[in-house]
C-alpha positions in Angstrom: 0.0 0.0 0.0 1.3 3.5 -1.0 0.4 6.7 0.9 0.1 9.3 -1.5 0.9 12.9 -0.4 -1.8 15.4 -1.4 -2.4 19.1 -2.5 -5.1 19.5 -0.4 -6.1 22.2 2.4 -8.3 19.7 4.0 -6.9 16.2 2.8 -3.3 15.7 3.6 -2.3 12.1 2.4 -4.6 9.3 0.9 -4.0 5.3 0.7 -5.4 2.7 -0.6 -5.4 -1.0 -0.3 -6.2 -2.9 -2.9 -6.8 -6.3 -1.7 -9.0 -5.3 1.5 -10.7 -2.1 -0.7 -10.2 0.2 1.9 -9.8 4.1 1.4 -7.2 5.5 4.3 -7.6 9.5 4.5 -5.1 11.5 7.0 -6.6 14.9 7.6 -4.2 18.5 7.8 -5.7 18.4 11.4 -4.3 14.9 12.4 -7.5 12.9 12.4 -7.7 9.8 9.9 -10.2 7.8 8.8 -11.3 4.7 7.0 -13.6 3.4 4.3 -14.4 -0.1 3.2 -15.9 -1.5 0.0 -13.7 1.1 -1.8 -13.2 0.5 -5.8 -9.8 0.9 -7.6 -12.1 3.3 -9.9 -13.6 5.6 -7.5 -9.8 5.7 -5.6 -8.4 6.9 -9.1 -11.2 9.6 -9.4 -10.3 11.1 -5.4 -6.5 11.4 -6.5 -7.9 13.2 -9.7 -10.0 15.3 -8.6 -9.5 18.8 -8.2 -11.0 19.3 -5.1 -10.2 16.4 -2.6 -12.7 17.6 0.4 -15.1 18.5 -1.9 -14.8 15.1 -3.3 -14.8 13.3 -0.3 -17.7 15.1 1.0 -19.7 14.8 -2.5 -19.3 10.8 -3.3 -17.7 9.0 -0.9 -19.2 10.1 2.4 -22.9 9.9 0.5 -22.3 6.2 -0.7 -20.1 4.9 2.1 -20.6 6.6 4.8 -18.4 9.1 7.6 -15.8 6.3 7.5 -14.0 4.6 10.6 -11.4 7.0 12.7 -8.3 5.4 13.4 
């Protein structure tokens, strides 16, 4: 699994495991959370996307949910 650093002011680093299809977001602020059930596809859009918060906040917190903290 590779963390990948971010340009982000919310979203500081994102990873993301393959096997387990599970979305790790570290926060500017510290927190970090997890989702599960994650596709390779909808990984690819986050790290595209212009606006990571805006992302995370549009599709993946609508379809899976405020995630796990760690």
């Amino acid at each position: 699994m590779q963390i990948e650093q971010v340009a982000s002011s919310h979203v500081k680093a994102i990873a993301y495991d393959r096997k387990e299809r599970m979305l790790y977001v570290q926060f500017h602020s510290g927190a970090a959370y997890a989702w599960d059930g994650i596709s390779k596809e909808v990984y690819y859009q986050f790290l595209a996307a212009s606006s990571k918060g805006q992302f995370l906040h549009d599709v993946i917190r609508p379809a899976y949910g405020d995630g796990d903290k760690m």
